[in-house]
N, CA, C and O atoms as a MOPAC input file, in Angstrom:
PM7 MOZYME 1SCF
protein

 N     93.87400 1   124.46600 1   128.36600 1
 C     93.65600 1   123.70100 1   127.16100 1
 C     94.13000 1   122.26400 1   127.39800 1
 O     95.18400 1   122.29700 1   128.03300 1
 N     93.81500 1   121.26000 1   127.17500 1
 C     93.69400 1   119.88500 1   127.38900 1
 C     94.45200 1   119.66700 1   126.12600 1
 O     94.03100 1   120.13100 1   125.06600 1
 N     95.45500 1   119.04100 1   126.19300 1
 C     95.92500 1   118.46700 1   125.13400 1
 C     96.45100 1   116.89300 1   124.67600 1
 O     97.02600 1   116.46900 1   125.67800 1
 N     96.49900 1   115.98300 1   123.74800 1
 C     96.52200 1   114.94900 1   123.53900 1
 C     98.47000 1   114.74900 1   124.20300 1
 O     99.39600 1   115.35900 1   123.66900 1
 N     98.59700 1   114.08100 1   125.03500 1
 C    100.35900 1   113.71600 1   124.97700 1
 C    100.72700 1   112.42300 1   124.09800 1
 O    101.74700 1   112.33700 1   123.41500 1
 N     99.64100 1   111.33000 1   124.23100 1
 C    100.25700 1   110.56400 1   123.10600 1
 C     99.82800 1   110.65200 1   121.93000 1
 O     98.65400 1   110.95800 1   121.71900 1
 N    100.71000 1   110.39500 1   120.93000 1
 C    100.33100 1   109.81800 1   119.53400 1
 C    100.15900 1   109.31400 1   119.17400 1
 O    101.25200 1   108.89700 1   118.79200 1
 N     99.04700 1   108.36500 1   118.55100 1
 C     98.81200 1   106.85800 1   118.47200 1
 C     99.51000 1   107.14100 1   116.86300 1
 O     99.22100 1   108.11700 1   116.17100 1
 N    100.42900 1   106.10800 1   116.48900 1
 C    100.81700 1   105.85100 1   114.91900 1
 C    100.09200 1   105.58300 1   114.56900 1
 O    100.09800 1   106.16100 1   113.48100 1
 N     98.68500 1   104.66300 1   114.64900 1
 C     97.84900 1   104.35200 1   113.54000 1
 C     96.97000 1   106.08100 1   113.11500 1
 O     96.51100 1   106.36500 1   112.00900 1
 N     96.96100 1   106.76900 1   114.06400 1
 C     96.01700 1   108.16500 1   113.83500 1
 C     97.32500 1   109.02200 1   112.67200 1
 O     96.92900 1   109.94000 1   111.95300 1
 N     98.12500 1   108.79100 1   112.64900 1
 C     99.30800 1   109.30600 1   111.83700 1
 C     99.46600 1   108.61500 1   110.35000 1
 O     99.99100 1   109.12300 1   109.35900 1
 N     99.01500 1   107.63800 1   110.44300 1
 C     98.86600 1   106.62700 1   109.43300 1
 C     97.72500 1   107.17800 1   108.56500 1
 O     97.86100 1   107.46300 1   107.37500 1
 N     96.38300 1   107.32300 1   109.39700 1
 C     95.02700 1   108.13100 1   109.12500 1
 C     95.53200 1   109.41900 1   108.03600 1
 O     95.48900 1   109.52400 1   106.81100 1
 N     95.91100 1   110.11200 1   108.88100 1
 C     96.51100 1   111.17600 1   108.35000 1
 C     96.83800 1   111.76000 1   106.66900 1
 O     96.59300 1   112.68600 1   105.89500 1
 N     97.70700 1   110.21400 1   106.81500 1
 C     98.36500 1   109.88400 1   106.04400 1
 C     97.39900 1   109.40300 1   104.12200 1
 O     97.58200 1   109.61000 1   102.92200 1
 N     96.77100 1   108.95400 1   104.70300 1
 C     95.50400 1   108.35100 1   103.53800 1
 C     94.23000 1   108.84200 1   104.24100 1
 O     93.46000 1   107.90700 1   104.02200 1
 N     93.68100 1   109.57700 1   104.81700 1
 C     92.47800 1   110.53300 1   105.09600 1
 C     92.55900 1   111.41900 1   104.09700 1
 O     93.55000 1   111.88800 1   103.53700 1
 N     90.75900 1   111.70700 1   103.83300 1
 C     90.06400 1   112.62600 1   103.18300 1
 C     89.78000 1   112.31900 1   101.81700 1
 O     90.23400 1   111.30900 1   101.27900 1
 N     89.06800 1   113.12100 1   101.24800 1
 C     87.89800 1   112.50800 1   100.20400 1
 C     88.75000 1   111.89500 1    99.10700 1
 O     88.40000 1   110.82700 1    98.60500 1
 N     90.08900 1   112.65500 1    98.62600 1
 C     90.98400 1   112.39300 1    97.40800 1
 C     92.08100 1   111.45000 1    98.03900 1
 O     92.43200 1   110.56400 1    97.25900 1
 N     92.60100 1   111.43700 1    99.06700 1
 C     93.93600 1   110.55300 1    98.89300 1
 C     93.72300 1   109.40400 1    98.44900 1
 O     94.19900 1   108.93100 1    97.41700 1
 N     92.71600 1   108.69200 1    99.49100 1
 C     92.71500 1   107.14700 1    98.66400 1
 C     92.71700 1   106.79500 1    97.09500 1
 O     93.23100 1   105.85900 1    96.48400 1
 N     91.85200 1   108.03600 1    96.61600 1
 C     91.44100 1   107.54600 1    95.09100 1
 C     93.08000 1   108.38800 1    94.47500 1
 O     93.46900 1   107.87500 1    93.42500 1
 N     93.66700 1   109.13200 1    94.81600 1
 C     94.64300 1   109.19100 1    94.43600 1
 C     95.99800 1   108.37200 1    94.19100 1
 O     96.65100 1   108.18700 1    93.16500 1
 N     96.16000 1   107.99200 1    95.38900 1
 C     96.85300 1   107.02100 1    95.73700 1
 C     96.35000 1   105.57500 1    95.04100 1
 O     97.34900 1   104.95000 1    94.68600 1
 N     94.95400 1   104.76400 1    94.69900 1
 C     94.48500 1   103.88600 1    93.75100 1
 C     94.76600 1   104.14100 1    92.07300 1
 O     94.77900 1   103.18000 1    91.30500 1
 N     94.97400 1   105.45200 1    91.62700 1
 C     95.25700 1   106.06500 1    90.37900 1
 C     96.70500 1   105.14900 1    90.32800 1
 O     96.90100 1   104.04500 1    89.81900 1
 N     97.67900 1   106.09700 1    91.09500 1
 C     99.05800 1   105.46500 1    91.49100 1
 C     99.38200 1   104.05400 1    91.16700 1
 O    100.18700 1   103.66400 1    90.32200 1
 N     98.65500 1   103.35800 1    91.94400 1
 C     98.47200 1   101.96300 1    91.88900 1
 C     98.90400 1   101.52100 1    90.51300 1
 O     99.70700 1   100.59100 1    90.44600 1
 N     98.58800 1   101.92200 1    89.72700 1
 C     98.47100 1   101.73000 1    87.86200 1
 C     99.90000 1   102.43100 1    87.52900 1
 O    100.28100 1   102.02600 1    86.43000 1
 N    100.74500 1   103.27400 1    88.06300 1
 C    101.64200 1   103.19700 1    87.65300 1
 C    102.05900 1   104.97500 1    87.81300 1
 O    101.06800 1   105.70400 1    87.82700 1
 N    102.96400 1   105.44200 1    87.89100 1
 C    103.48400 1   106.40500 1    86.90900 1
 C    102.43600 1   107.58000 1    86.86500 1
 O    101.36800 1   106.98600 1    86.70900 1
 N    102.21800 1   108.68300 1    86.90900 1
 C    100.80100 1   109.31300 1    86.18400 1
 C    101.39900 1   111.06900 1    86.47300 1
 O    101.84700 1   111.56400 1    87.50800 1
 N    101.15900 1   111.75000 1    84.97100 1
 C    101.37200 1   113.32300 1    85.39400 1
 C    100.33400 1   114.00000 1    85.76400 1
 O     99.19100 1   113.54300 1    85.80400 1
 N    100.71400 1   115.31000 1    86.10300 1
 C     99.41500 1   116.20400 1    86.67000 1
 C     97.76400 1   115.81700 1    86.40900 1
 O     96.75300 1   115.43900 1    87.00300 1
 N     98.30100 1   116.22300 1    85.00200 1
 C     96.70100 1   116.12300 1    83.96600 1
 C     95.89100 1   115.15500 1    84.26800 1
 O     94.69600 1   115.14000 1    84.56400 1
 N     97.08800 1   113.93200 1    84.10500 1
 C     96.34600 1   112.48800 1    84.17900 1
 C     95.07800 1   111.92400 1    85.28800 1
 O     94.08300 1   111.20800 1    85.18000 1
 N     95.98500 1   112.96400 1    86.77100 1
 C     95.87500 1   112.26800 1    87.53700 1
 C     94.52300 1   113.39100 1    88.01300 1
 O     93.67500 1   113.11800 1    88.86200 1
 N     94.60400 1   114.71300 1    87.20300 1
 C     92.89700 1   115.22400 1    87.00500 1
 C     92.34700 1   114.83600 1    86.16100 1
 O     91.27100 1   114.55500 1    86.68900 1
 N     92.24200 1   114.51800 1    84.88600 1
 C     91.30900 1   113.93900 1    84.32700 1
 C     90.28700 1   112.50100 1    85.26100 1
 O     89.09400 1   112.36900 1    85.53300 1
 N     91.46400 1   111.69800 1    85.48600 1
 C     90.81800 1   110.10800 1    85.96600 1
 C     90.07800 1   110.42600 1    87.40400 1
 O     89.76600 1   109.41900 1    88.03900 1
 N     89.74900 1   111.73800 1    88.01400 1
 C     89.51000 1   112.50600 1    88.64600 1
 C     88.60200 1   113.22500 1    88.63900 1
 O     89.04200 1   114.23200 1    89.19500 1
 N     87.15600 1   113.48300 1    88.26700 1
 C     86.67600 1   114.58700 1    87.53600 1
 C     86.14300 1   114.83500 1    89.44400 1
 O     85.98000 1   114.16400 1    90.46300 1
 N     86.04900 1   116.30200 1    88.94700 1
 C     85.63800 1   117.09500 1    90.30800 1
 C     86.57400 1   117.20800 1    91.41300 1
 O     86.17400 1   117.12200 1    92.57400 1
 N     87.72200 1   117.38500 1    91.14300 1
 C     88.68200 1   117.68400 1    92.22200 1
 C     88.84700 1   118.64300 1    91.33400 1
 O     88.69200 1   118.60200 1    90.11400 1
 N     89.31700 1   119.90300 1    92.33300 1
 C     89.58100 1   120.73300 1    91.92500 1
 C     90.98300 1   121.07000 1    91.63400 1
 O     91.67500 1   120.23300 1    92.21300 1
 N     91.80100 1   122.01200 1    90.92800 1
 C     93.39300 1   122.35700 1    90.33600 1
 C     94.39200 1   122.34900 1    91.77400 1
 O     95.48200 1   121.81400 1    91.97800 1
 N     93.39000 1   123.29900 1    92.77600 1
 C     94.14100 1   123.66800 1    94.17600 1
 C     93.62700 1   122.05200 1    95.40900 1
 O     94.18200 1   121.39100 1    96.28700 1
 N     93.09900 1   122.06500 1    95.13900 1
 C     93.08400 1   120.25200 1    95.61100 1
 C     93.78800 1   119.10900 1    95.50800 1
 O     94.28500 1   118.28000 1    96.27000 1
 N     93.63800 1   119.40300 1    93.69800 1
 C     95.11500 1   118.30100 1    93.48800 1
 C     96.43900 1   118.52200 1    93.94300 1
 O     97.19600 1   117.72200 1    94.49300 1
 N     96.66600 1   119.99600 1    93.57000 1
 C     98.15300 1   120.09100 1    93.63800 1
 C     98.48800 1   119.77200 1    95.44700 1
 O     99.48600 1   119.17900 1    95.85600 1
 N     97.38700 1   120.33200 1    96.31200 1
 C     97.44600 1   120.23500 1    97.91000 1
 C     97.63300 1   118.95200 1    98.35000 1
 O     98.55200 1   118.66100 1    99.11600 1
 N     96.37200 1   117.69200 1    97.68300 1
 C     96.66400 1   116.38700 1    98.29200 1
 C     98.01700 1   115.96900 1    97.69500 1
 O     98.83500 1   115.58400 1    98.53200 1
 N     98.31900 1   115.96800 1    96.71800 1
 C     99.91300 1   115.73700 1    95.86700 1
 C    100.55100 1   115.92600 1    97.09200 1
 O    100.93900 1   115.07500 1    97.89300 1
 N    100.62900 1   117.44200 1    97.15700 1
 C    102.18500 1   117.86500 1    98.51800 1
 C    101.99300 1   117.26100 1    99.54900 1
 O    102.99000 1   116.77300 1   100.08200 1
 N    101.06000 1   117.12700 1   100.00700 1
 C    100.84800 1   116.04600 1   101.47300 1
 C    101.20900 1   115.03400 1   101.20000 1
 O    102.22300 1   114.65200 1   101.78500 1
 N    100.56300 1   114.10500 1   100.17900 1
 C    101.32700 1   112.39200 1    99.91500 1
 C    102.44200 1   112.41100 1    99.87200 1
 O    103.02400 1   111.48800 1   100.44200 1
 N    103.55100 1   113.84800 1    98.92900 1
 C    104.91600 1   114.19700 1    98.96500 1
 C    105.58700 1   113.93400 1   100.32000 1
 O    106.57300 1   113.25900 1   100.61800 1
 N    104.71400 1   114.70200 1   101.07000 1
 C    105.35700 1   115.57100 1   102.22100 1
 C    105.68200 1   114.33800 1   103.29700 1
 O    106.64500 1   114.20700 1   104.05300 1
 N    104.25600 1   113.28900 1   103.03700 1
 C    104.08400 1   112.13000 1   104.54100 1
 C    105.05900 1   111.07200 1   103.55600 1
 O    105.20300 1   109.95300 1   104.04800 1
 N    105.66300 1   111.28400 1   102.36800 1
 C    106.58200 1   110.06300 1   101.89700 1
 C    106.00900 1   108.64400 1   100.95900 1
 O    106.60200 1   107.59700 1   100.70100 1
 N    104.60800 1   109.11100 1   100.58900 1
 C    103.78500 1   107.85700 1   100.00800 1
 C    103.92900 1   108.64500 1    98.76600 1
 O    102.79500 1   108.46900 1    98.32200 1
 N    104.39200 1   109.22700 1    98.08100 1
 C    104.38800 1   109.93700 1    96.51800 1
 C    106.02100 1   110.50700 1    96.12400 1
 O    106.66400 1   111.24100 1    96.87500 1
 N    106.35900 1   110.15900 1    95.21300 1
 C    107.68600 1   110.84400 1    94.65600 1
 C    106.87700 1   111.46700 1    93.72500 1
 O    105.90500 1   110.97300 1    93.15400 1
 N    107.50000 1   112.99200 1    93.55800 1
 C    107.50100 1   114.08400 1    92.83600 1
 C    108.46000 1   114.21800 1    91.68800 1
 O    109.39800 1   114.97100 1    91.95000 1
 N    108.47800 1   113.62600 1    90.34100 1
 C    109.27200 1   113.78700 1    89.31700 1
 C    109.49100 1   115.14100 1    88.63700 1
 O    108.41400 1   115.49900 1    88.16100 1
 N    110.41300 1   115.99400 1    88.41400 1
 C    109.94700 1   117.49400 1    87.49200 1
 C    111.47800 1   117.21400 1    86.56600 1
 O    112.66700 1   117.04300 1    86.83600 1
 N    110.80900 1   117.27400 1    85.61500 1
 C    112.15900 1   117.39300 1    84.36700 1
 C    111.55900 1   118.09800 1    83.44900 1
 O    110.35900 1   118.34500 1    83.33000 1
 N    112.82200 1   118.54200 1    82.53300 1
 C    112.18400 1   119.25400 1    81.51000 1
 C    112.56900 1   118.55500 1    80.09900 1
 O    113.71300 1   118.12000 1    79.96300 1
 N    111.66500 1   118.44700 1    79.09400 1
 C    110.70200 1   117.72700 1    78.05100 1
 C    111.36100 1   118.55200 1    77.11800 1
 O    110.50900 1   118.36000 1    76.25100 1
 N    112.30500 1   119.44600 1    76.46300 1
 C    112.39000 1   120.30900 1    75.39000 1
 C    112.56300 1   121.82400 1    76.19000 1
 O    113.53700 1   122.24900 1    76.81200 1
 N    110.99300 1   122.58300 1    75.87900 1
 C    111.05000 1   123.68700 1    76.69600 1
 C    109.89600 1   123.59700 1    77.57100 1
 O    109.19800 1   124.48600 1    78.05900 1
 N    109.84100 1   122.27000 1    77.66900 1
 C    108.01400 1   122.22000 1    78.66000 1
 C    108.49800 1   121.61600 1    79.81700 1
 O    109.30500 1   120.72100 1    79.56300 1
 N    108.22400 1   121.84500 1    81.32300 1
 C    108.57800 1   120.87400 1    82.27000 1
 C    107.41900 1   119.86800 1    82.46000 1
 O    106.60800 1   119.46500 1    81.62600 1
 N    107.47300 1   119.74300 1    83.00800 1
 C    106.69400 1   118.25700 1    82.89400 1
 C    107.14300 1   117.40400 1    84.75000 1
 O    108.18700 1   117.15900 1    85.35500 1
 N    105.69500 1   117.22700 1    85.01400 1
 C    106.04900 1   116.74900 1    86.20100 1
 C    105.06000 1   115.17800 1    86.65700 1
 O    103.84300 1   115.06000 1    86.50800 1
 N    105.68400 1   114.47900 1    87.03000 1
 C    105.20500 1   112.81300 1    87.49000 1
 C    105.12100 1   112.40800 1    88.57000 1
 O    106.19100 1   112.36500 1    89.17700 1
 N    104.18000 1   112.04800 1    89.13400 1
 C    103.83600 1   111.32400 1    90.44600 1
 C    103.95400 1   109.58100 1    90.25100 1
 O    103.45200 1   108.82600 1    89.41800 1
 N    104.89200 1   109.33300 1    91.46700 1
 C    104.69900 1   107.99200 1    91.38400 1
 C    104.75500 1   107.44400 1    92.84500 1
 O    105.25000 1   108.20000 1    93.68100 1
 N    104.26500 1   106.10200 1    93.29300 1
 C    104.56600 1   105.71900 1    94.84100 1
 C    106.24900 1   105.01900 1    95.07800 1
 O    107.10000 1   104.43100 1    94.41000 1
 N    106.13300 1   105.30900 1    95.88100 1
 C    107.54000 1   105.48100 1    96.59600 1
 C    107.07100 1   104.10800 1    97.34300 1
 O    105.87100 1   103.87000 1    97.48700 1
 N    108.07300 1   103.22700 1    97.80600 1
 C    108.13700 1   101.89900 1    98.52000 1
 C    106.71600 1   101.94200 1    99.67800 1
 O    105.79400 1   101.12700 1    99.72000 1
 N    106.92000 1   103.19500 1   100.57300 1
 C    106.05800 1   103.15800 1   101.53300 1
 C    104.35100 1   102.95100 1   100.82200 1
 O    103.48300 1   102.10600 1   101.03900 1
 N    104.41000 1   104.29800 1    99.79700 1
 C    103.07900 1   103.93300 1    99.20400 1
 C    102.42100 1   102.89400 1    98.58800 1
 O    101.21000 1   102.75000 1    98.75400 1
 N    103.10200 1   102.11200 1    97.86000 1
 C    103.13400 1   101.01700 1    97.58700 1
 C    102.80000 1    99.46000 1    98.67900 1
 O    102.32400 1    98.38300 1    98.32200 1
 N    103.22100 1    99.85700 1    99.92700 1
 C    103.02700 1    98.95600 1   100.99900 1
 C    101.16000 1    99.45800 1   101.18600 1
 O    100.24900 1    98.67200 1   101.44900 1
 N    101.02400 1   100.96000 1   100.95700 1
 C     99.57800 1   101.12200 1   101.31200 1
 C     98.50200 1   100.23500 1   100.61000 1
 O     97.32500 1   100.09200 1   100.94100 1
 N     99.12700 1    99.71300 1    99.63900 1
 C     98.03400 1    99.55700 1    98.75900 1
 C     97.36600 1    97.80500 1    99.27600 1
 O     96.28600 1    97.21400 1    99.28400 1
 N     98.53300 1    97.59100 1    99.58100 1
 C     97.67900 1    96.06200 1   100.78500 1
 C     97.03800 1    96.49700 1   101.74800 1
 O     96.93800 1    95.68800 1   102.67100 1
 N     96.53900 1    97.50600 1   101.90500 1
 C     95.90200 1    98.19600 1   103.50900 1
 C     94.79100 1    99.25300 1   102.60300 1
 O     93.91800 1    99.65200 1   103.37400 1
 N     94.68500 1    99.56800 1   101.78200 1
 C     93.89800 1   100.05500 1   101.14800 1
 C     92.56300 1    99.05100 1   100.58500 1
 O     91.35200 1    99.24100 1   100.69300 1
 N     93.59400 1    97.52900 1    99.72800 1
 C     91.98300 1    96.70600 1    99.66300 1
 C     92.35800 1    95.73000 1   100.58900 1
 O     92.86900 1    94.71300 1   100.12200 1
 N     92.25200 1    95.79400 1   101.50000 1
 C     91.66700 1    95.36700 1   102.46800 1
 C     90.80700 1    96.11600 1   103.35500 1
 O     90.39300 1    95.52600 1   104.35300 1
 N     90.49500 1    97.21900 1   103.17500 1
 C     89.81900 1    98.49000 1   103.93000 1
 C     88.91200 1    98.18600 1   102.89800 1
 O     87.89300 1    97.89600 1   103.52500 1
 N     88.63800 1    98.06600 1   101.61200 1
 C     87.41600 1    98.09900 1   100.22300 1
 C     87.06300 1    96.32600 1   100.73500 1
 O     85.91700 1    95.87900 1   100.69700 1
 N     87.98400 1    95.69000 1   101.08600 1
 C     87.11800 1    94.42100 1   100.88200 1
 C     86.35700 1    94.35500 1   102.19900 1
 O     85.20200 1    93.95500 1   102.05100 1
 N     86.80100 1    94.72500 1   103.78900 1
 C     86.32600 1    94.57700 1   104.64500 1
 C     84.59600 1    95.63000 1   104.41500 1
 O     83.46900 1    95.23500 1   104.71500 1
 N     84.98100 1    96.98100 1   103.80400 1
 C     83.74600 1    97.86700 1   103.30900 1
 C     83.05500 1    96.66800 1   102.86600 1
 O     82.25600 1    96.05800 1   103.57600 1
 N     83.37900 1    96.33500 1   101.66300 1
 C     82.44900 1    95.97400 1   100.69300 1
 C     81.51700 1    94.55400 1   101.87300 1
 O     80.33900 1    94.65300 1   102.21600 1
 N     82.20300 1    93.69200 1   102.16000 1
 C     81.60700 1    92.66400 1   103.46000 1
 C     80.79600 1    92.59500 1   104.05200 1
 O     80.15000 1    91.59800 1   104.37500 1
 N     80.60700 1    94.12500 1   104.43200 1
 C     79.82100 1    95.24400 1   105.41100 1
 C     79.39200 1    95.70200 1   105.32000 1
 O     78.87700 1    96.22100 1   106.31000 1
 N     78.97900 1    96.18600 1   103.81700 1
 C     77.62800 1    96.88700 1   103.62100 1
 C     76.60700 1    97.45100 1   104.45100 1
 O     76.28600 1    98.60700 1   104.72300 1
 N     76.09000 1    96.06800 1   104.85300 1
 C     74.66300 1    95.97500 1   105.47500 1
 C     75.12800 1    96.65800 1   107.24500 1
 O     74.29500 1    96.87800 1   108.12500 1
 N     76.41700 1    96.84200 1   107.35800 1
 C     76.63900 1    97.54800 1   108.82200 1
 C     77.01300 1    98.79500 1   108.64100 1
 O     77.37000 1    99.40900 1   109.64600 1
 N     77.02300 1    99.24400 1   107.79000 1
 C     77.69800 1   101.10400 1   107.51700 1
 C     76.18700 1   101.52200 1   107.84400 1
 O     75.19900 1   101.25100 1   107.16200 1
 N     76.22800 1   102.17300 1   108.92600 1
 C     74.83500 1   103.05000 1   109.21300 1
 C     75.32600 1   104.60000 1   108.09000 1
 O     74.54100 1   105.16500 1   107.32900 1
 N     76.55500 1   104.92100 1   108.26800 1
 C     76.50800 1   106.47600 1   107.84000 1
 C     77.12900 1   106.11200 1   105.94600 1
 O     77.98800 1   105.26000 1   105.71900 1
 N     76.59700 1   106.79000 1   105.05400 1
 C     76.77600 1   106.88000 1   103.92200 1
 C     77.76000 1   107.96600 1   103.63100 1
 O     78.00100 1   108.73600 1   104.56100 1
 N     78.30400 1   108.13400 1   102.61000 1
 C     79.11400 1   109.26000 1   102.24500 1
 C     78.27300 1   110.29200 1   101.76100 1
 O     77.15100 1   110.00200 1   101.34500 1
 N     78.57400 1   111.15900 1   101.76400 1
 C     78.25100 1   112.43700 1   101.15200 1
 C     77.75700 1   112.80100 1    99.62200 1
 O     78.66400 1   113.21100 1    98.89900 1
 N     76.59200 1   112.72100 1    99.09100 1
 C     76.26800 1   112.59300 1    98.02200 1
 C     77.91500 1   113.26700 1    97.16000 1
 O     78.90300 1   113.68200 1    97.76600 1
 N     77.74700 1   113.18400 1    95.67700 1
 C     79.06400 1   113.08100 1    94.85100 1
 C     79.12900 1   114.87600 1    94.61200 1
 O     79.49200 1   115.22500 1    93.48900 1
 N     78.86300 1   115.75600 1    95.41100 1
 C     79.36200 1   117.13000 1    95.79200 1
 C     80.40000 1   117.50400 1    95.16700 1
 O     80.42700 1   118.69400 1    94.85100 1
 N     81.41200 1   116.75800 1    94.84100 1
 C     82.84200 1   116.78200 1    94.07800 1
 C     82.44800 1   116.47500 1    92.48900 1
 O     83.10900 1   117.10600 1    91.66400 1
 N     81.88400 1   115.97000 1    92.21000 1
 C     82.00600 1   115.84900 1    90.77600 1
 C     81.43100 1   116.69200 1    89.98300 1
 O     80.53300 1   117.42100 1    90.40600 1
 N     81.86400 1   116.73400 1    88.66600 1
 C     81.26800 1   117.85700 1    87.67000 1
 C     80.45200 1   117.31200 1    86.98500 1
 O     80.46600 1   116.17300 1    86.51900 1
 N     79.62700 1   118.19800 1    86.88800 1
 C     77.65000 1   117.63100 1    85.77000 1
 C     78.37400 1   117.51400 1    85.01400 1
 O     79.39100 1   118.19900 1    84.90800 1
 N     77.99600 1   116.50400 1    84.20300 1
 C     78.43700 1   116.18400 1    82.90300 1
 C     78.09700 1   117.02500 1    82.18700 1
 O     77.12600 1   117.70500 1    82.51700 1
 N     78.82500 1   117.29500 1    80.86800 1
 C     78.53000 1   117.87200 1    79.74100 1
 C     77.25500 1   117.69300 1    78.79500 1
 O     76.80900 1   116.59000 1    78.48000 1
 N     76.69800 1   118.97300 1    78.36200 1
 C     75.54600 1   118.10500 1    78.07900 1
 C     75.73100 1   117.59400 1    76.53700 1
 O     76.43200 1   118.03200 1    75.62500 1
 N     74.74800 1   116.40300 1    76.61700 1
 C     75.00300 1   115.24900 1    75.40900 1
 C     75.70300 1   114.10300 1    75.74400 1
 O     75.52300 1   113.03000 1    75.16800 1
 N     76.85900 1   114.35100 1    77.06600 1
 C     78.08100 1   113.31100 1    77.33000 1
 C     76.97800 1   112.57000 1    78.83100 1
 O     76.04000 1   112.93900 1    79.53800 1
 N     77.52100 1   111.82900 1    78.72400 1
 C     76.47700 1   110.28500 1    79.41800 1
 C     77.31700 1   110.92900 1    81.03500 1
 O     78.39700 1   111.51700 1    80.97700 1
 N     76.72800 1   110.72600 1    82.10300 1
 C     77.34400 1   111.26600 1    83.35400 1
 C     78.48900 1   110.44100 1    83.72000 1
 O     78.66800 1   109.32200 1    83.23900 1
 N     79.25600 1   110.98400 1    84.56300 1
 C     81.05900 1   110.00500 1    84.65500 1
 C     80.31100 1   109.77100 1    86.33800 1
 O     79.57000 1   110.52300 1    86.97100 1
 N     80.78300 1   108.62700 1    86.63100 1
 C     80.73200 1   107.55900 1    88.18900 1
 C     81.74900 1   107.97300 1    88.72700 1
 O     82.80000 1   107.81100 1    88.10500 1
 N     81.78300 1   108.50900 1    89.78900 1
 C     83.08100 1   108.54700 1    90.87500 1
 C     83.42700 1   107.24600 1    91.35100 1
 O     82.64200 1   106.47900 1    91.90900 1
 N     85.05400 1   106.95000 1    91.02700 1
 C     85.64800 1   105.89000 1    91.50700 1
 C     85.16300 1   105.83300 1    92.98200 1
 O     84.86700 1   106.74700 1    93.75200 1
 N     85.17700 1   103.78300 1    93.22800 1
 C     84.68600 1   103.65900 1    94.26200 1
 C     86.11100 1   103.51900 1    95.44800 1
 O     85.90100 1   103.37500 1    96.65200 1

């Protein structure tokens, strides 16, 4: 078996903000403060076991603090960025502004919106954050 010996930090970095939800998770963040619900609602089409999974990873790599207190008899739990995550977010638009620049050079498109939920019917369809 052939295996990688070095680690490049930027592929760890990847890691770190890779896959379909972190970024837009981590952009939620951006705004401040946000509990579970919140951070599915502003979200539509991620799923319950998705959220809670990308959550523990942002936890886990140090870009998310995990708040849990209890409210009366309800716990209640808050995501917020932690210093490191917060540094992402200058490396985040600059990744949207260099995209956006570039348009006309992205040969590969994303994946039609597979994640989101049909709207309700009567309710006007919801846009997946860009």
């Amino acid at each position: 078996m052939n295996t990688k010996s070095v680690a490049c930090e930027v592929e760890r970095l990847l890691a770190v903000i890779g896959g379909r939800w972190k970024l837009l998770l981590l952009r939620e963040l951006f705004d401040g403060p946000r509990r579970h619900g919140e951070l599915r609602r502003a979200l539509p089409g991620i799923s319950q076991k998705v959220l809670t999974a990308q959550l523990a990873d942002l936890v886990l790599d140090g870009a998310v603090h995990r708040e849990e207190r209890l409210v009366g008899r309800v716990r209640q739990v808050e995501y917020s960025l932690t210093p490191f995550g917060l540094r992402l977010r200058g490396l985040i638009e600059q990744m949207h502004t260099v995209a956006m620049d570039n348009c006309q050079h992205l040969r590969r498109t994303p994946e039609p919106t597979r994640h989101i939920r049909p709207p309700k019917s009567g309710a006007a369809p919801s846009s997946p954050h860009p």
